[in-house]
Every structure is written in C-alpha cells, then in structure tokens.
Legacy VTK file of the C-alpha trace (Angstrom):
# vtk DataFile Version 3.0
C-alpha trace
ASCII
DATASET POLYDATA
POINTS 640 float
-16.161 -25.191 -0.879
-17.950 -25.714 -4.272
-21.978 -25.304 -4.588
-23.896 -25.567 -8.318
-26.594 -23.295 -9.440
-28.639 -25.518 -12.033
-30.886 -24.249 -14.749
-33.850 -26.455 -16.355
-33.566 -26.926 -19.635
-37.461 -25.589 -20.347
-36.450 -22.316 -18.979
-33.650 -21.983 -21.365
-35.362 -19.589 -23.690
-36.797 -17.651 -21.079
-33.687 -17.163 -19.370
-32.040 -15.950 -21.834
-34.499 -13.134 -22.388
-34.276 -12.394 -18.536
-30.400 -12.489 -18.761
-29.999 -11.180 -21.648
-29.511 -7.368 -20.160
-27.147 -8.942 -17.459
-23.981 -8.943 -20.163
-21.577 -6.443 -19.048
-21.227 -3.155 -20.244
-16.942 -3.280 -20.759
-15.147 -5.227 -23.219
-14.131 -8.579 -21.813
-10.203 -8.005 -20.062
-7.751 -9.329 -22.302
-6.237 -13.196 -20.789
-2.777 -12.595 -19.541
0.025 -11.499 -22.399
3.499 -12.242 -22.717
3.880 -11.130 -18.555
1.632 -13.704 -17.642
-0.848 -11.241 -15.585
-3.558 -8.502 -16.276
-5.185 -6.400 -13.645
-8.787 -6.459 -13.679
-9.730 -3.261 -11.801
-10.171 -1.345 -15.367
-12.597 -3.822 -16.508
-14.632 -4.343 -13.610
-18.579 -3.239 -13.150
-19.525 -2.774 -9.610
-22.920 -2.992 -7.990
-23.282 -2.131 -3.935
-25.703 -4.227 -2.105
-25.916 -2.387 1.473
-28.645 -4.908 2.826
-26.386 -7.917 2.133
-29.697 -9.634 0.631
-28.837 -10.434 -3.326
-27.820 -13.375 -4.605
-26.241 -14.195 -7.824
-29.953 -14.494 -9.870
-30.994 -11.516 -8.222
-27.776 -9.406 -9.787
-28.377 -11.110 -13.235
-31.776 -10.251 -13.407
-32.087 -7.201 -15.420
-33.808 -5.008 -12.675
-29.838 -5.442 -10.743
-27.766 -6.114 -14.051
-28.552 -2.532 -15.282
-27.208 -0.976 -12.227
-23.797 -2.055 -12.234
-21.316 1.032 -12.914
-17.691 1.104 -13.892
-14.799 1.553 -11.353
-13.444 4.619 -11.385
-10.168 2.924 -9.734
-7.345 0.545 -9.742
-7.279 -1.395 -7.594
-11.158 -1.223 -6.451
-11.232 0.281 -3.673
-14.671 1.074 -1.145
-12.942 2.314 1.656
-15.044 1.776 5.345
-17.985 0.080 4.126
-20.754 -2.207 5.612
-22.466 -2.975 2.536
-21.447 -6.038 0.592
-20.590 -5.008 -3.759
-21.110 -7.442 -6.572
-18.111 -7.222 -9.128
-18.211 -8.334 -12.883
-16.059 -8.868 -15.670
-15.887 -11.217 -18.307
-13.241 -12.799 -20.037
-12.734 -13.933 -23.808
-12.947 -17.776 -24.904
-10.448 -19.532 -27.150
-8.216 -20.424 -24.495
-6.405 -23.577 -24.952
-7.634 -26.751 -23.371
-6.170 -27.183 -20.301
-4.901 -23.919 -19.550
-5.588 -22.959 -15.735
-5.662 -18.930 -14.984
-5.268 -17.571 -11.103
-7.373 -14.658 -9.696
-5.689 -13.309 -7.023
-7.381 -11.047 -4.664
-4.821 -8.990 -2.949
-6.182 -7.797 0.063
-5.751 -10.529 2.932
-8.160 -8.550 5.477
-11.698 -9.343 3.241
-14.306 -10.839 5.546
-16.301 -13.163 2.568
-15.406 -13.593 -1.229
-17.787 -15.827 -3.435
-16.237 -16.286 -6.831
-19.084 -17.429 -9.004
-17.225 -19.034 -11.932
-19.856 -20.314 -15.527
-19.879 -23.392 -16.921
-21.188 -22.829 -20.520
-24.370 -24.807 -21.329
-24.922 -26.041 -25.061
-28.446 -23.686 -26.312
-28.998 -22.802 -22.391
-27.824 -20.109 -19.822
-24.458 -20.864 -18.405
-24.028 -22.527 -14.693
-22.650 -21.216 -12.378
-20.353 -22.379 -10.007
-19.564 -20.458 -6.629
-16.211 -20.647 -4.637
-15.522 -18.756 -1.298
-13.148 -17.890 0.419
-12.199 -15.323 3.641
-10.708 -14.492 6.722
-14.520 -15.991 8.319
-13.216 -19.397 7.393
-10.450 -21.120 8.931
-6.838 -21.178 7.241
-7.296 -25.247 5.807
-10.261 -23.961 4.013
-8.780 -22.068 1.583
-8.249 -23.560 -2.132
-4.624 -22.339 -2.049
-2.815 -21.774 0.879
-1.287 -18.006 0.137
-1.465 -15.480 2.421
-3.700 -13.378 0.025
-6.861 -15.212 -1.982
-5.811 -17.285 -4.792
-8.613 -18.858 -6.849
-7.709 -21.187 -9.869
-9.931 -21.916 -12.622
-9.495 -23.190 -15.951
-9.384 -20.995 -18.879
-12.731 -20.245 -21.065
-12.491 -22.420 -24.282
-16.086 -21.686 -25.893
-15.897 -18.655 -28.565
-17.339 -15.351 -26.893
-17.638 -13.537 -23.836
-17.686 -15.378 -20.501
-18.624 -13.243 -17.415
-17.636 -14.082 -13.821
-19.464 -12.346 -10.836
-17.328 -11.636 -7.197
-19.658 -10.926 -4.400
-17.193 -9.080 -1.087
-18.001 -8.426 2.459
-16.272 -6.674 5.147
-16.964 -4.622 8.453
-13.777 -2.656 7.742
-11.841 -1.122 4.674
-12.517 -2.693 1.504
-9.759 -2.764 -1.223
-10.135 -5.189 -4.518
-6.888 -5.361 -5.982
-7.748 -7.882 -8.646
-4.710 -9.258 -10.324
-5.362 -12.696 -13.289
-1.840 -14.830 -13.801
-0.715 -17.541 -15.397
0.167 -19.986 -12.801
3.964 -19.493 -13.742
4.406 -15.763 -13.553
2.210 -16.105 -10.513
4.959 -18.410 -8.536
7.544 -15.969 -9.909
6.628 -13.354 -8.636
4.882 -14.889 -5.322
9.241 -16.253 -4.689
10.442 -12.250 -5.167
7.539 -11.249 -2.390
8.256 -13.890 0.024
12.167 -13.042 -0.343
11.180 -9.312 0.221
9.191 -9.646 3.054
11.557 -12.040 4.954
14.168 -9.626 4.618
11.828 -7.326 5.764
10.456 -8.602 8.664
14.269 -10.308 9.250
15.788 -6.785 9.603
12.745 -5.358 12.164
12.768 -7.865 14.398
16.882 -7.548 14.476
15.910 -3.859 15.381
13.746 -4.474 18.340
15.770 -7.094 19.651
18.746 -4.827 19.401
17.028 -1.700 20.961
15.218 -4.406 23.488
19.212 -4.782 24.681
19.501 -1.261 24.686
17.078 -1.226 27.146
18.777 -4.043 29.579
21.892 -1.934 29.140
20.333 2.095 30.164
17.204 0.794 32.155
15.449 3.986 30.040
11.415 2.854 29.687
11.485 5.171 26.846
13.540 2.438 24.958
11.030 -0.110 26.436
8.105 2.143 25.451
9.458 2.050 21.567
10.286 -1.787 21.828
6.860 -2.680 22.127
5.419 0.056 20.098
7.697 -1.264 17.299
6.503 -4.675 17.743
3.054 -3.716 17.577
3.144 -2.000 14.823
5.146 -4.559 13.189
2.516 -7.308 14.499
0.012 -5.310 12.417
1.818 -5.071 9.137
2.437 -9.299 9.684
-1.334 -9.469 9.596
-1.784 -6.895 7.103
0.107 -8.696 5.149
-1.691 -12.242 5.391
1.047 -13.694 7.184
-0.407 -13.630 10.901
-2.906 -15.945 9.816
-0.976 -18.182 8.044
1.635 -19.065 10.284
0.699 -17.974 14.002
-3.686 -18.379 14.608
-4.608 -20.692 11.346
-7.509 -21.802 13.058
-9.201 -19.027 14.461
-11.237 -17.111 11.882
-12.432 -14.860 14.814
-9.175 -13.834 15.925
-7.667 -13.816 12.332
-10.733 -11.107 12.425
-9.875 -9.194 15.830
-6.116 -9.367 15.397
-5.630 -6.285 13.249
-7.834 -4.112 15.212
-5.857 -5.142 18.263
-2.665 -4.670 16.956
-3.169 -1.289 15.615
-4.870 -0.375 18.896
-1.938 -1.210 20.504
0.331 0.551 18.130
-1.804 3.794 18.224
-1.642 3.465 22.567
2.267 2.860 22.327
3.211 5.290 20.382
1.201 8.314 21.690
2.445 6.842 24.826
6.507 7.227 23.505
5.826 10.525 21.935
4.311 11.547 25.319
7.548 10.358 27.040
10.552 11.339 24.214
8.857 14.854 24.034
8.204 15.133 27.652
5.220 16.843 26.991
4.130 17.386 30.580
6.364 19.917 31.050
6.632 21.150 27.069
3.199 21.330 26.430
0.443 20.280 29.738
-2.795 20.590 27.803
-1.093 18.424 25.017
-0.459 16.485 27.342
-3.562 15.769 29.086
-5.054 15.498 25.248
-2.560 12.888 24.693
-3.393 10.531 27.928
-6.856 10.938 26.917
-6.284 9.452 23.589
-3.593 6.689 25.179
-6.708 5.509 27.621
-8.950 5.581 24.192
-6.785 3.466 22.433
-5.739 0.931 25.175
-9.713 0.977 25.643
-10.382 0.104 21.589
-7.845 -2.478 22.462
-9.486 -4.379 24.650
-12.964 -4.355 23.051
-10.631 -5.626 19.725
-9.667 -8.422 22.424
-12.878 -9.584 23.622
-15.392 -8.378 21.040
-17.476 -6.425 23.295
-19.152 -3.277 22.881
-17.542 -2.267 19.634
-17.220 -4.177 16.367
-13.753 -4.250 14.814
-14.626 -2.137 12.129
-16.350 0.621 14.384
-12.607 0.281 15.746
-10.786 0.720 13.340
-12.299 3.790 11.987
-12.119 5.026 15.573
-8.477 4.336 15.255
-7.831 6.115 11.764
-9.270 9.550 13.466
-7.763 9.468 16.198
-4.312 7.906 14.722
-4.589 11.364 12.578
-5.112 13.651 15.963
-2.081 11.763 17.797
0.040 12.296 14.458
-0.781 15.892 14.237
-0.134 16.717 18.350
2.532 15.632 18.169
4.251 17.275 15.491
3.316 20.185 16.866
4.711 19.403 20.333
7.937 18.146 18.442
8.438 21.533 16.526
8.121 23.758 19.830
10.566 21.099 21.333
13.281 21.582 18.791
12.300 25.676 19.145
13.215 25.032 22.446
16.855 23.435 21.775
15.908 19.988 22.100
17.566 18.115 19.525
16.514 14.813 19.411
13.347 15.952 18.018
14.375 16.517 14.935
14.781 12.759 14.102
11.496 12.281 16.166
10.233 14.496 13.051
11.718 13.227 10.476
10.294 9.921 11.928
6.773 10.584 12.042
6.869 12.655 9.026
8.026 9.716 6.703
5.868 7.455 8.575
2.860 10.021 7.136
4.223 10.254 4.101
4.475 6.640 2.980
1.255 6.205 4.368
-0.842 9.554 2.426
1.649 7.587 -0.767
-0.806 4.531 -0.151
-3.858 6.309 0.340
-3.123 8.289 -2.635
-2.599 4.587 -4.601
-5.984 3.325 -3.425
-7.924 6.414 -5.213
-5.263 5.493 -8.699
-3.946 9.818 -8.009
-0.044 8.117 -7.896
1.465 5.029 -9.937
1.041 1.804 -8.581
5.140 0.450 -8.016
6.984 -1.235 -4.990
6.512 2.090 -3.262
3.148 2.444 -3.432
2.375 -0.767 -2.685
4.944 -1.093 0.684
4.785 2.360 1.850
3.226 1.484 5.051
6.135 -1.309 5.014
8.533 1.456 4.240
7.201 4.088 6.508
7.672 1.320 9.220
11.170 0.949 8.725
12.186 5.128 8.253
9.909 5.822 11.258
11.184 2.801 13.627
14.963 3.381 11.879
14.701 6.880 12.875
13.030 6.991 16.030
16.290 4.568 16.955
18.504 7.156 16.066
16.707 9.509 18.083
16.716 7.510 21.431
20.339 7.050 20.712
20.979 11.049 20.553
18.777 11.436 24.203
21.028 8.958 25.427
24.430 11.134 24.846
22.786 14.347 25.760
21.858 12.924 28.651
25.532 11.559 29.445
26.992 14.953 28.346
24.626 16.821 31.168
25.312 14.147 33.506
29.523 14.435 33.119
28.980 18.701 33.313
27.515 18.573 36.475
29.612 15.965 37.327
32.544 18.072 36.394
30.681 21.527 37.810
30.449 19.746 41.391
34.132 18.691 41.056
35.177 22.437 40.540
33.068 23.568 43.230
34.590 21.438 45.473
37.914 22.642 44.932
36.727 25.853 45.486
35.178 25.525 48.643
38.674 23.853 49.471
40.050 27.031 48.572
37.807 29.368 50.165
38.111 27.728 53.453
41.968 28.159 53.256
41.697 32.023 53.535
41.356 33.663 56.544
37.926 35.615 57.935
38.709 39.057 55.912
39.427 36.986 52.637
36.105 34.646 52.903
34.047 37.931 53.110
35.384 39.632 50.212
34.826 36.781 48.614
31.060 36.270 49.743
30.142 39.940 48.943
31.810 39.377 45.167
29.982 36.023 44.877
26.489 37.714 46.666
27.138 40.483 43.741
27.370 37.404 40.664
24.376 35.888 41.813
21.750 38.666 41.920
23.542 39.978 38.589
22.592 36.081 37.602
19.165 36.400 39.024
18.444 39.643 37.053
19.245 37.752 33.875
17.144 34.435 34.477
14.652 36.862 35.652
14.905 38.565 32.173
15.214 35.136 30.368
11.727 34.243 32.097
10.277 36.690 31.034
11.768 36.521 27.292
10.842 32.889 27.259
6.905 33.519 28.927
6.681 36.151 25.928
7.532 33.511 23.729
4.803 31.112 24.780
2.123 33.477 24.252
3.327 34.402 21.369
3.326 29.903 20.168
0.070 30.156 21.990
-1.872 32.760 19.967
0.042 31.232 16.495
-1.825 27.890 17.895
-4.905 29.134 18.198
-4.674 30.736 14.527
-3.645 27.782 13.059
-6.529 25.973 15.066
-9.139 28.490 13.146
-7.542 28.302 9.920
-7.301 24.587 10.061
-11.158 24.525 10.456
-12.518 27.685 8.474
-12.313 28.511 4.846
-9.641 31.123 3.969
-11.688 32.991 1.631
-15.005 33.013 2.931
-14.281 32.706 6.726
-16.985 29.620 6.679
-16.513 26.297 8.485
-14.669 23.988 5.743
-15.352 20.416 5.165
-13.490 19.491 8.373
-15.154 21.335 10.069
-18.454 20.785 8.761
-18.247 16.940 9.678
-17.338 17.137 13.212
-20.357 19.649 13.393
-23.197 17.165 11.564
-21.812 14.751 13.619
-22.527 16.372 16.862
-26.081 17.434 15.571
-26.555 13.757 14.818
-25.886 12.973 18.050
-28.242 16.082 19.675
-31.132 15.454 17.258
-31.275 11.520 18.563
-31.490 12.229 22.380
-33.989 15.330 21.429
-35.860 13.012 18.636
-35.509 16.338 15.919
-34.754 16.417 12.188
-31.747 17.026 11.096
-31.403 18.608 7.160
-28.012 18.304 4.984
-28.627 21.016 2.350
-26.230 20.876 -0.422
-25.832 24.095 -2.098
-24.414 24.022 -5.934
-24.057 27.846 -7.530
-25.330 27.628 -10.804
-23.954 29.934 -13.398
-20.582 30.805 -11.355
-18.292 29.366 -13.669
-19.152 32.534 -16.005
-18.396 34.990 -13.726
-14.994 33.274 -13.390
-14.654 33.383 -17.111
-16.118 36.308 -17.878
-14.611 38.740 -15.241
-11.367 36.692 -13.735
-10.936 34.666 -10.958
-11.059 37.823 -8.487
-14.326 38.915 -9.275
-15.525 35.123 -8.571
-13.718 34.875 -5.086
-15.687 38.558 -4.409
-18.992 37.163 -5.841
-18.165 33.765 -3.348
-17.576 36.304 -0.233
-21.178 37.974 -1.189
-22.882 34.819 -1.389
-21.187 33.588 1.643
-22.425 36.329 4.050
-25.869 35.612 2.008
-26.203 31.912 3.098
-25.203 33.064 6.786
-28.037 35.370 7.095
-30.521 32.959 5.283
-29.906 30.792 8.227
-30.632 30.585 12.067
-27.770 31.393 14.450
-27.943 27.939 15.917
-27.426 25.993 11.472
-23.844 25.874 10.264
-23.279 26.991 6.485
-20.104 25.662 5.451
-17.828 25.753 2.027
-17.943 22.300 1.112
-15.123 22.721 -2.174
-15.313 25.181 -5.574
-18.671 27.025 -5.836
-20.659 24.056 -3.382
-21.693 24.890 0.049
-23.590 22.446 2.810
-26.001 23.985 5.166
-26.826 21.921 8.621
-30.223 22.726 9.846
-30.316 21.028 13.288
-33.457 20.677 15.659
-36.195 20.473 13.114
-39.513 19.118 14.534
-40.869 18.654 10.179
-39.416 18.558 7.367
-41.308 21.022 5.758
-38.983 23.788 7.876
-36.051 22.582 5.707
-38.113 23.452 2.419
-39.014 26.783 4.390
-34.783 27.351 4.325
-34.310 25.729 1.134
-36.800 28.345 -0.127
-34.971 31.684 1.461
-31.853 30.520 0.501
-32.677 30.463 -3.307
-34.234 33.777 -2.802
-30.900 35.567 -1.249
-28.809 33.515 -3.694
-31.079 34.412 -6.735
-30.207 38.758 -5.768
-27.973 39.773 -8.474
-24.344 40.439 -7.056
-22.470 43.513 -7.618
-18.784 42.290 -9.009
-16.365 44.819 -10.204
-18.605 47.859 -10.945
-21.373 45.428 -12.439
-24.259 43.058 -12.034
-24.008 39.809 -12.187
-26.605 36.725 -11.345
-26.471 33.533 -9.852
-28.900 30.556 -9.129
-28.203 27.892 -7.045
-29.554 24.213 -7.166
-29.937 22.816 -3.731
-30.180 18.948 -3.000
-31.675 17.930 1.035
-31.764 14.808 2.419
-33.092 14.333 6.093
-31.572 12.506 9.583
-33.369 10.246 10.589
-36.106 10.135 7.595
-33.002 9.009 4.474
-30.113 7.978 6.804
-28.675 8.173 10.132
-24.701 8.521 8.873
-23.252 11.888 8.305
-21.759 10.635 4.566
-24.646 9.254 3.664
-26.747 12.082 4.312
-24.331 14.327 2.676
-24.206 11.906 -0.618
-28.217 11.739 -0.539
-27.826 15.391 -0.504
-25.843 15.669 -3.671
-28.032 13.296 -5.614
-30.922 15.108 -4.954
-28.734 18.135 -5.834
-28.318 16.989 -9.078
-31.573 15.995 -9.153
-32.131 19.232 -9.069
-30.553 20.669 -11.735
-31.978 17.920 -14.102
-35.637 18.964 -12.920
-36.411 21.761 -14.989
-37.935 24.867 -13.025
-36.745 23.539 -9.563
-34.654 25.265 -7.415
-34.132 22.086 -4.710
-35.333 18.543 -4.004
-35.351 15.966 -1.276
-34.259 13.064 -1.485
-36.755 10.190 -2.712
-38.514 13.174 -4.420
-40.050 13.857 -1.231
LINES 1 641
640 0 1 2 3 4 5 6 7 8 9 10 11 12 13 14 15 16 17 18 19 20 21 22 23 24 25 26 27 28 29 30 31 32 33 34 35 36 37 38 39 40 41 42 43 44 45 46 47 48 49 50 51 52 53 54 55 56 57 58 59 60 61 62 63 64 65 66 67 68 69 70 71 72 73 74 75 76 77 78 79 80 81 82 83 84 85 86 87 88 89 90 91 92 93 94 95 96 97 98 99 100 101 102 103 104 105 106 107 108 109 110 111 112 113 114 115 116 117 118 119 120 121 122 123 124 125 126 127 128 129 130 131 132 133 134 135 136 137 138 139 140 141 142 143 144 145 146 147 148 149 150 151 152 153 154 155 156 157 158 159 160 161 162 163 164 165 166 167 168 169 170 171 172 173 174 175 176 177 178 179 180 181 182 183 184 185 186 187 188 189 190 191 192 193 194 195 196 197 198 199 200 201 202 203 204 205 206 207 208 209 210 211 212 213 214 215 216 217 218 219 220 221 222 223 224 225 226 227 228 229 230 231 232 233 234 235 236 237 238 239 240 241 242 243 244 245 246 247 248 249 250 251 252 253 254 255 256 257 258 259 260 261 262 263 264 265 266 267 268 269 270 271 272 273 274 275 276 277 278 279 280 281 282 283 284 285 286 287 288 289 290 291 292 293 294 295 296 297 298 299 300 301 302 303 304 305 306 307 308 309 310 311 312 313 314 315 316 317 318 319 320 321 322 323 324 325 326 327 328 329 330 331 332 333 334 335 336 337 338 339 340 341 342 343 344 345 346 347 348 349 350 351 352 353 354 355 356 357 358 359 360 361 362 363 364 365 366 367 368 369 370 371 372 373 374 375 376 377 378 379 380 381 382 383 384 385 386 387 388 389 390 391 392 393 394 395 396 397 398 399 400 401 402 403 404 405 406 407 408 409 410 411 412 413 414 415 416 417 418 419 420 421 422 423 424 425 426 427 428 429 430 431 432 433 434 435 436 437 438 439 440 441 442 443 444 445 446 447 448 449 450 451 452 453 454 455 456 457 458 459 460 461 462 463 464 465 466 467 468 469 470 471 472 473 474 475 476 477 478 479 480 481 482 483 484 485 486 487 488 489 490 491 492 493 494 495 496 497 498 499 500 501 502 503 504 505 506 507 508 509 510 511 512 513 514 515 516 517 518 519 520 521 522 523 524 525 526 527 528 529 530 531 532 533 534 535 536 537 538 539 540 541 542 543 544 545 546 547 548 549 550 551 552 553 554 555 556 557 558 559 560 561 562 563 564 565 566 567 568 569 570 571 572 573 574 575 576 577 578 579 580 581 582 583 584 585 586 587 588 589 590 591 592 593 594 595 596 597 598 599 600 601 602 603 604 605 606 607 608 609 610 611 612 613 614 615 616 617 618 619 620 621 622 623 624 625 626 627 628 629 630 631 632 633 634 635 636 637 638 639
C-alpha cells in the first residue's frame, strides 16, 4: 500500500526554509558493511505523539522536528504505551544503482508501521513516499511475507544525507528492533532462524504429546493440567514469534490482534492452576490458596474478554496479565520452598522450573533497556525459559508419580504384614491375645505421645514461617533504611488514591522530592553520616505530612509524597511549602551541622493526568524545573 506526498515546485524555496530545521541531529547510520546488516537503534531520533494526530509535515515542520531526542536504547524500546512515536534516521547516498536495502522491524506484535521513504527532487524538497504495514492489516497485505516486517527499498544514490521517518502504533508493548540488510545476509540468516525455531517448536510439541500419553497412561489431571498449560504457553511464543499469523489466522487482523492476549491469559490461568494442584496448596498453604483461585478466576476472566473484545482492550490485558503473572510467580515460590521444608521433593524441580522460567525472562527484560548484550540468549530467553521450565516441570511430574507408587506399595506391603499378624494373633489362646492387646494398647499411646509432640513441633514451626512471612511482606514493601514505603509500595498506594479521589471528585498531588546538596554530605563525611542525615529527613517529611499522605523513598536522595483528598490545589503548595521548611533545618550528622535544600516538582490528578506514571514523570519535570528556576523551592507542572 503505496500513497505520494507531492510538493509544488513554487514552494520549493519556502520549504526548504521550513524544513530546513527538520535534518536530524545524528550522523546518518553507516549502509550495511562487509556483514551485510547495521542496527539502527543507535542512530535513531524519537518523537512521542500521545494524541495520535501528526502527520509526516507536521513532524518536519520545525515546531515537531526540534523535539525529536535520541534513543537511549537498542533495540527501541517504549514499553506499555498508547501513544503513537515518530522515528528518524537518515542514511548516506552513493549507493550503487540498483542496490535494494531491507528494514526489518523485528517485533511481529506492532499494531501500524508507516515507513515514509524520500524520493530526492532536483532544487526542491524531497517526496515522500509512505508504506505500511501491521498486524491491523490482513497477512496478503504485507510487501514481504515474513513473519516479522520486512520493507525493501532501493538504496540512496544522490550525494548527502537522506532521512527516512517510521511512524508506530500499538495498544500494548512497544519494542523497535530496527535491523537494515542486504537482501543476501538477510535470507541467510532468515534460513538459520527458521531452522532454529522448527527445531524448537518440533521438540515442544514432541513434549506435550509425550506427557499428553502420560496422562492416558496414570489418569493424573495434574499431567493434563501441564499439557495444556504447556500448549498455551507455547501457542503464545508461536504468535510472539509472527508465526501464528502466518500460518494458522492469515486473514483475521482482529484475531491476529486478540490472539496473544488470549494465549497468555490462558497460560497465566493454567499454570497458577498446576502450581495450585503439584503444590497442593490447599492443605500446604489455605490463604495461598484462596489467593491463587482468585487470580485463576482473574485470568480465565482476562481470557475471555481477550476472546470476545468486551470490556477490556487487549492491551489493558495484557498489562493486567504482567502484574499479576509477577504475583502468581512469586506465591508460588514461596509455597514451593515451605513444600520442600516440608519433605516434599518434587518441588525442587518445580523450583528450579519457575526459577529459570524468571530468569530467562528478567535476561529479556534486561535486553530491552540495552543493561545485558544482545546474543541468541537474550534474544530467545523467553524461548529458552519455555523449554527449562516445561523440561523441568516434566521431570517433576515424573518424580510425584514414583513417590506416589512407593507410598502406594508401603501400605500395600504394611496391610500385608498386618494381616499376617492378625492371622497370628488369632492363633493364640484368650491369655496370649490379652498380653498382647495390653503391649500393643502400651505402643500406641507411647505413639500418640509422640505425634502429639510432633504436632506441636510442627504448629511451632508454622508460626514461626508465618511471622518470617509477614517480615518479608514489610520488607518487600518498606525501605530498609528509612522504614518508608518504597517504590512498590508507593504505586499500589497512588493507585488506590486514584481510584478514591475519582468516586470522591478530590485532587490528588504527586510531590517529587529531590535533596539538594546531599551528595556533599556523602563526600564530605562518608556514606554513614548520609544514611543518618536520610533517617533525619525521613522522619522530617513524615511529620510535614497528614496521617492520611504517604511519603515514600522513591531511589538515592529522591522521595514522592501522595497528598490524597485535596478539594484545591493550592493545599498542595501549602505542603510543598512546609516541607521545604522542615527539609531546609540544618541536620545534626556526626557531632556537626550540616544543611540541605530540597527541590520539589508537583503535578496534579485529575488537573495534568489521570495515570499514576504520568503523574509521577510530570512530577519530576517540574522537579527539575525546579532546580533550573533560580530562587524556587518547587513548581507545578505547566508552571501552574
């Protein structure tokens, strides 16, 4: 799908005073060397349009071409966003005539890609040429049929810099990974990733066919519970992967759309649901357990809005699904550690199970922000973390399985002996059988004593798992140092004052707190005189506040303060104000004075935003607003 965007000739001149500020600010990326590829996310200028409104002459014009900042990333990567980002590079001319170049976009998931591609004008602005491309159009409509988006183009010939412009949209994660190849290297390497992943997905669905026979064979739903959760999850990585909607729904953008969300519903429902049954957390752990079929009827829920589109957009579900996925990951851990406490063995491979699954996973999370090397690990760790955790979990159905068998032939054999004896017994005459009952009368309430005492040993045990629980609990939300809500924390309470100040129609202010002049105290006197000064300053901001506002340690020497229930905004400047004044008392540190200012940045629910990270990122703008602004201790946001 091909569209022009002509330019008179009359307006030449004009244009290219108007345009003139549009040239990016990066060197043009090199054309592919001797590898035949070059990945574009270090040369890439970003610009986020959260209205979806610009179009390509808006983003040239210099009012929009200004604004576009570096990447601080490879590959690009927005994470869960609902605005839609210009990209823009440019690439060198002198190519050779003829030459074709592939941009390859690969993240198959993207909801709309417009590749706006110039066509140098002689003494005029260039033309532009758009392209798009998308998991909103149907499979046919793609320019090459790969499972990620392939766009080819021919090489820039005319001396100078040529820039191209990329306009994405998505309701749920967006990742860039922008990859240029010669055509060659590109089939090259596209035959080594098709090999892979056929192996791959060859040797899973072996697996659950396998274990699906296991499950004909033992009639255990446990085995059925992890057949289907493996085939869910395996469902999801075939999507994730581009594959889903090239070979099984080419035609139907909207469930190419859903099918993800679905998937990893189902995944998320299936295996809470086989950690629920493998751990046998209603008797291990009851409140886990209720917790857990609260979050299985959650997820089969999110599933069936993924199904039929209703209530809940995909991408509202699948951020649903990555906070929960990291509460179902965490419970059960936890109810897989007191398990194997408990002598139950086949939790250890659960473990290992979900902890590579984790693992593999935090390894691509940690690739998206560029913190670990992009290589085959990186990039397949959730394919890897598949295998280990399915692999695994196998292993660990197969050791419940001869447990079980080994209980089942002791009592077999214990019934056998008993038997006999009660042959035995009833051989000998009266006198005999009542020896015998007073001796056996005597074992048994020497045997009650000790399960009595075992009871007791174990109940003592529990409370003691219990109150280590609830530590871990507070320490998991609070800062060590400070005893303050940390980030965690903080979140889950702006997001419940979001919610109270909507039904009560109140303000809500997000106070970002930066210390200024802190780092000198840690120079100056050592890093335990700056924790001391930070526990000072901490009991400061908690009296500053009302009993009902959270002050939390948001990371370093920066602290957020929630005031909740605010009928103006001019209360928040009232708190802004006493907080400055308590921060602004010199501290006593070690036998001496020092003093500390703060800069404080606000932005307002529902006045700047209605999100809890948006608020908090107006927050810190206007903090360092702030501290640019000389003579001000804090700002709103929008200079309010």
């Amino acid at each position: 799908m091909i569209a022009a965007i002509p330019m008179p000739r009359a307006l030449a001149f004009f244009a290219f005073l108007i345009f003139a500020s549009a040239a990016p600010g990066r060197d043009p990326a090199p054309l592919p060397g001797a590898d035949g590829r070059i990945a574009l996310g270090a040369h890439v200028e970003v610009l986020e349009d959260p209205e979806g409104r610009l179009r390509l002459e808006d983003v040239r014009r210099p009012a929009h071409a200004g604004r576009f900042a570096p990447v601080a990333s490879e590959p690009v990567n927005f994470g869960y966003t609902r605005s839609a980002w210009w990209l823009r590079f440019s690439l060198p001319g002198g190519a050779p005539v003829a030459e074709d170049l592939l941009l390859e976009i690969a993240f198959p998931s993207i909801d709309r890609i417009e590749l706006h591609l110039p066509e140098p004008q002689p003494d005029e602005d260039p033309r532009y040429w758009m392209r798009v491309a998308g998991d909103d159009y149907p499979w046919a409509a793609r320019e090459m049929k790969h499972r990620n988006y392939v766009f080819r183009f021919s090489a820039p010939q005319p001396p100078g810099p040529h820039v191209y412009y990329l306009r994405l949209a998505s309701h749920s994660v967006l990742t860039a990974p922008l990859t240029l190849w010669r055509p060659e290297a590109f089939a090259e390497r596209d035959r080594d990733v098709q090999l892979v992943l056929g192996l791959f997905y060859g040797l899973a669905l072996a697996l659950v066919l396998y274990n699906l026979m296991l499950f004909i064979a033992v009639r255990d739903r446990t085995y059925l519970i992890y057949v289907l959760y493996a085939t869910a999850f395996g469902l999801f990585l075939f999507g994730y992967d581009g594959l889903a909607y090239q070979y099984l729904w080419p035609g139907s953008p909207w469930w190419a759309n859903h099918a993800a969300a679905t998937a990893l519903s189902l995944t998320l429902a299936l295996g809470a649901l086989f950690a629920r049954a493998f751990l046998d957390m209603r008797r291990i752990a009851p409140r886990s357990d209720r917790a857990m079929v609260a979050v299985i009827a959650a997820s089969f829920a999110l599933a069936a809005c993924s199904l039929t589109g209703w209530l809940l957009d995909y991408g509202t579900v699948l951020r649903t699904i990555s906070v929960l996925g990291f509460g179902v990951a965490a419970l059960s851990m936890v109810v897989a550690v007191r398990a194997l406490l408990d002598g139950y063995r086949p939790a250890r491979y659960f473990l290992l199970a979900w902890a590579a699954l984790l693992v593999f996973i935090l390894f691509g999370a940690l690739r998206n922000f560029a913190l670990v090397p992009t290589n085959i690990v990186t990039i397949y760790g959730l394919h890897f973390g598949f295998a280990l955790d399915v692999l695994l979990l196998s292993f660990a159905l197969g050791d419940r399985i001869n447990i079980l068998r080994r209980e089942r032939a002791a009592a077999h054999a214990g019934t056998l002996e008993a038997h006999q004896l009660l042959l035995e017994a009833t051989r000998e005459n009266e006198r005999e059988l009542e020896t015998h009952i007073a001796v056996r009368t005597a074992e048994l309430n020497k045997a009650n004593e000790r399960l009595r005492a075992e009871a007791g040993e174990r109940e003592l045990l529990m409370e003691q798992l219990r109150v280590q629980e609830e530590h871990l609990r507070f320490m998991a939300q609070h800062d060590p140092l400070t005893g303050l809500p940390n980030r965690t924390s903080m979140q889950q309470r702006l997001a419940l004052a979001l919610e109270l100040a909507k039904r009560n129609r109140k303000k809500v202010a997000v106070m970002m707190v930066d210390l200024d002049g802190f780092k000198r105290v840690n120079d100056t006197r050592g890093h335990p005189a700056g924790d001391q000064a930070l526990v000072q300053l901490a009991a400061r901001l908690r009296t500053s506040v009302r009993g009902s506002d959270t002050v939390a340690r948001y990371g370093g020497d920066e602290f957020v303060i929630l005031a909740g229930e605010l009928d103006r905004v001019e209360d928040a400047s009232m708190v802004a104000e006493k907080v400055a004044d308590m921060i602004g008392v010199p501290l006593s540190v070690q036998g001496g004075l020092e003093r500390v200012t703060c800069s404080i940045g606000i932005s307002v629910f529902p006045d700047d935003a209605e999100e809890g990270e948006e608020l908090i990122a107006l927050a810190d703008r206007a903090m360092y607003a702030t501290k640019t602004g000389k003579g001000k201790r804090y700002a709103f946001y929008g200079a309010r």
